[in-house]
C-alpha positions as CSV (number, residue, x, y, z in Angstrom):
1,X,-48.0,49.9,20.5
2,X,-45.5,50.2,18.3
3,X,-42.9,48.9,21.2
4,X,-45.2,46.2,21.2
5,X,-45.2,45.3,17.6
6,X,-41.4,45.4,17.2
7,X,-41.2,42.6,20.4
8,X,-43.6,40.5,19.2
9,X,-43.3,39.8,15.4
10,X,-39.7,41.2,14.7
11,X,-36.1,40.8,15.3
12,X,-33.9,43.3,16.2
13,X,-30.5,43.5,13.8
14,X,-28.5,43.7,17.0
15,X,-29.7,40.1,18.2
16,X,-29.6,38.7,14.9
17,X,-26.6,39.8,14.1
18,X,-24.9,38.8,17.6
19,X,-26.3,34.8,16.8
20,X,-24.4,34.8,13.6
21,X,-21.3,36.3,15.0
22,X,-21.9,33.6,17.9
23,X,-22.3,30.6,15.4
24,X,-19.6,32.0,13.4
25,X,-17.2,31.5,16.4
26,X,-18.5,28.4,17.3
27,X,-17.4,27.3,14.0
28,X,-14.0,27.9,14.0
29,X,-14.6,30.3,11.2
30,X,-12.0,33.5,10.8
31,X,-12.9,36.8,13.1
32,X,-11.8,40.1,12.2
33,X,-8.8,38.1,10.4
34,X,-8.0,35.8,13.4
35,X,-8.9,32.0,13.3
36,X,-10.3,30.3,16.2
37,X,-8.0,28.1,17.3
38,X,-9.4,24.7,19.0
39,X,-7.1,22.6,21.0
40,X,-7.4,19.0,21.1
41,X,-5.1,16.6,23.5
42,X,-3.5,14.0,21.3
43,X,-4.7,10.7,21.6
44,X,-3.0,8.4,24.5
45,X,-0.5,6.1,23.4
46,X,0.7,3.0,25.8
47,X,4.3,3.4,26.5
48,X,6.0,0.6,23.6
49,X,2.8,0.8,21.8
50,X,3.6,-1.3,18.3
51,X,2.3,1.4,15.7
52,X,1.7,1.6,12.0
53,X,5.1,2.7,11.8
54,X,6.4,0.2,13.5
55,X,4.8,-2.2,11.2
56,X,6.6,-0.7,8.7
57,X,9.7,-0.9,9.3
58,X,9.3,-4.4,10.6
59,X,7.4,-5.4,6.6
60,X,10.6,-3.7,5.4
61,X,13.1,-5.7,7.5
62,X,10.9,-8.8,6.6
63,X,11.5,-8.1,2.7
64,X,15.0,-8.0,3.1
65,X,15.8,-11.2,4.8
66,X,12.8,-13.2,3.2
67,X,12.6,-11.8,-0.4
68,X,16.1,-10.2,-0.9
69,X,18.5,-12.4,0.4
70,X,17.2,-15.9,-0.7
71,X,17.2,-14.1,-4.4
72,X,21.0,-12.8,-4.0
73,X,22.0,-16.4,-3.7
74,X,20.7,-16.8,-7.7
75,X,23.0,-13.8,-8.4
76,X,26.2,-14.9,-7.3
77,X,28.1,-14.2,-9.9
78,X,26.7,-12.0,-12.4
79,X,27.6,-9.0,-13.7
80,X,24.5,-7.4,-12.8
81,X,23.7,-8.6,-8.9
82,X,25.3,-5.4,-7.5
83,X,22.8,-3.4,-9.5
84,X,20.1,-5.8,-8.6
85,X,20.8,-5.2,-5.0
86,X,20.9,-1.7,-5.1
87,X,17.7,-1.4,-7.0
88,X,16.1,-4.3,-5.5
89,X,16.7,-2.1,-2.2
90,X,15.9,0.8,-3.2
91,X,12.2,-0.5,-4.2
92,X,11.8,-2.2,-1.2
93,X,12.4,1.5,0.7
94,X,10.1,2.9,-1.5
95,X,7.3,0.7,-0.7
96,X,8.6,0.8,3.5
97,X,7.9,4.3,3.2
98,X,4.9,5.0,0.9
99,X,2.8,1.8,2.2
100,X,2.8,-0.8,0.9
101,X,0.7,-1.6,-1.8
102,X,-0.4,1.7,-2.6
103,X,3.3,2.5,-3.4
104,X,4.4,3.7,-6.5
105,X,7.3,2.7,-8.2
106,X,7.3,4.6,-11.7
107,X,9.8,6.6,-11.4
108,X,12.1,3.4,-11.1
109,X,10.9,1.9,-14.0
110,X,13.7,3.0,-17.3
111,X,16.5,1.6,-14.5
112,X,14.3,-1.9,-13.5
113,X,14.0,-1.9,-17.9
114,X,17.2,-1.6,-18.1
115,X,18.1,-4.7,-15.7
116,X,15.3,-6.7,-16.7
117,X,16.6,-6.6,-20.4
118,X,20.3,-7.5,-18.7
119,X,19.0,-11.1,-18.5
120,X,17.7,-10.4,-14.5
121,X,15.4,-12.5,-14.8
122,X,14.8,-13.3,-11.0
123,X,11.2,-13.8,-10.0
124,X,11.5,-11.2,-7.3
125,X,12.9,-8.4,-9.7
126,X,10.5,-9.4,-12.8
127,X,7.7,-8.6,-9.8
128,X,9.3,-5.5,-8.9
129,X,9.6,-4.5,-12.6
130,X,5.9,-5.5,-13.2
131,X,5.3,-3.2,-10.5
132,X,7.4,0.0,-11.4
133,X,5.9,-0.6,-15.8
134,X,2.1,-0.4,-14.3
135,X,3.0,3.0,-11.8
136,X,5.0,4.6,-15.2
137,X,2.4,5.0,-17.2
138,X,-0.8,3.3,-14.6
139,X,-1.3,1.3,-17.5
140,X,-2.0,-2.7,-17.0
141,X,-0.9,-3.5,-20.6
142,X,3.0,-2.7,-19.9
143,X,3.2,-4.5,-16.9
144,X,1.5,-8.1,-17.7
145,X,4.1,-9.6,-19.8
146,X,6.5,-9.1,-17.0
147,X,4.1,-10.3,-14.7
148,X,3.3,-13.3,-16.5
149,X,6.3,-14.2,-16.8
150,X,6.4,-14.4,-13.2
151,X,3.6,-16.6,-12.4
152,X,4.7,-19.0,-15.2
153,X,6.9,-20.4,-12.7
154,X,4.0,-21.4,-10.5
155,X,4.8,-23.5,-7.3
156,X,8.9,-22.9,-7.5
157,X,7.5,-18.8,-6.3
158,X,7.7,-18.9,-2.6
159,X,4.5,-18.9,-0.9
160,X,4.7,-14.7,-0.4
161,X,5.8,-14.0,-3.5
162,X,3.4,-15.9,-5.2
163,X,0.3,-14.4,-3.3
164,X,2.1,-11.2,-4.2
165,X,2.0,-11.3,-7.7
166,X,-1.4,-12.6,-7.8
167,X,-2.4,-9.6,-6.0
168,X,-1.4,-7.3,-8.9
169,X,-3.7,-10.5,-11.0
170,X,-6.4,-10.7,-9.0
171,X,-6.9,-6.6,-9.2
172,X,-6.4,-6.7,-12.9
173,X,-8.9,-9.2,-13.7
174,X,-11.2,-7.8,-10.7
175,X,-11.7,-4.5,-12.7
176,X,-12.2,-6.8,-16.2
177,X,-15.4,-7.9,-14.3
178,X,-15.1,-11.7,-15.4
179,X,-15.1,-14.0,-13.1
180,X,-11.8,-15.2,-11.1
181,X,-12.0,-18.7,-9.5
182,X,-8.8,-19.9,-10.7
183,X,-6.9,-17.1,-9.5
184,X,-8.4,-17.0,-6.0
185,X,-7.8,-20.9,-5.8
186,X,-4.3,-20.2,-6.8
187,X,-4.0,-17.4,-4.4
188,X,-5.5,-20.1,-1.5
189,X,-2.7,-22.2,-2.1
190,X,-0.1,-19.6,-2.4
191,X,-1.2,-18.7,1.3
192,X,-1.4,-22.2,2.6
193,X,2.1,-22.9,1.1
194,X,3.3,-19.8,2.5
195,X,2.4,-21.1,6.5
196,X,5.5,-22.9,6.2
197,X,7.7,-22.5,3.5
198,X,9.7,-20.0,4.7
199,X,8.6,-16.8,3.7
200,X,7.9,-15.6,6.8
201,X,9.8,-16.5,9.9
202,X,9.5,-15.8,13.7
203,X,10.6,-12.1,13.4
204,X,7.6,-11.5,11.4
205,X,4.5,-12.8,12.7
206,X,2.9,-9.3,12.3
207,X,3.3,-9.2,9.0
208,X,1.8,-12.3,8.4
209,X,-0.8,-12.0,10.0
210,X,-1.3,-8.5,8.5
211,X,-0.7,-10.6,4.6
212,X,-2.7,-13.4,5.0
213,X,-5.7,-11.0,6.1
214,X,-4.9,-8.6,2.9
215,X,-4.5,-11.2,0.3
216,X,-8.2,-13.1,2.3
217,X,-9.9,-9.6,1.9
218,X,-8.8,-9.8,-2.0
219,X,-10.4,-13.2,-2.5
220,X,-13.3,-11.9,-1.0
221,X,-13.6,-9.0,-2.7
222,X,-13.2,-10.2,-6.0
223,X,-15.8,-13.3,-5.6
């Protein structure tokens, strides 16, 4: 009888204790101070498969020639272009590498000060500055003026730039929960204008495609 107690209304230690060790297993957690190690085959690329990275480097190459370049011809000249250049460069790298928008630029900020008080006051590099000011210190406050200053110049922005800058806008005023339908019908222009301005050309049609969707998500999002 009592054989027939313990098999029908108890559980024997061993068993239960072999379903945890079994469960423990399955989950991958540590045995006897050994890990479990799972194996899983790497997901299939096609051979010349265009990846994120490729992306990348091809946004980078695209700031260079369509940002960079038509803003050196308003250096020629002065004193502080080969600075500009360098720095200018160096933030476009930065952002290449750490993604974009999500970049952050605060540790360039006291040299981008220091040029933007030389008199640089290209549109490109006041963006940049506006930029690096907000990622010093993440406040808003020490990067408007500079970023005003910027979109002051209105319609003379190229197309990109504009919709740029009106990014780093349009998220400001997003999180001050007022309502923004002048800046998303000046960001609607920006892109229209930039479809054939020049701010993107035929090495680039990824990332414009890739832009116009980001900045169209923005308007959406902040509607």
């Amino acid at each position: 009888m009592g054989q027939s107690m313990l098999g029908s209304s108890m559980v024997s230690p061993f068993s239960l204790a072999g379903s945890l060790l079994a469960c423990w297993v399955l989950a991958g957690l540590p045995v006897n101070g050994q890990e479990r190690q799972i194996r899983q085959d790497p997901i299939p690329q096609a051979s010349g498969a265009f990846l994120e990275k490729d992306y990348r480097t091809q946004e980078g190459a695209w700031a260079e020639r369509c940002l960079l370049k038509p803003a050196q011809k308003g250096w020629e000249g002065k004193a502080w272009a080969g600075d500009a250049t360098a720095l200018v460069k160096e933030a476009l790298a930065l952002i290449e590498l750490e993604s974009g928008v999500g970049a952050n630029l605060g540790s360039l900020a006291p040299r981008f000060r220091k040029l933007l008080e030389a008199s640089a006051n290209d549109p490109l590099i006041a963006w940049l500055v506006a930029r690096a000011l907000k990622d010093e210190r993440l406040n808003w406050r020490d990067a408007q003026p500079v970023l005003d200053r910027v979109l002051k110049r209105g319609n003379t922005l190229s197309g990109a730039l504009e919709c740029h800058a009106m990014q780093m806008e349009l998220s400001q005023v997003s999180l001050q929960g007022r309502r923004c339908e002048e800046e998303n019908q000046r960001l609607m222009e920006a892109l229209i204008r930039a479809i054939g301005d020049g701010s993107y050309d035929t090495e680039a049609e990824a990332v414009f495609v890739r832009h116009q969707i980001q900045f169209l998500d923005l308007v959406d999002a902040s509607t």
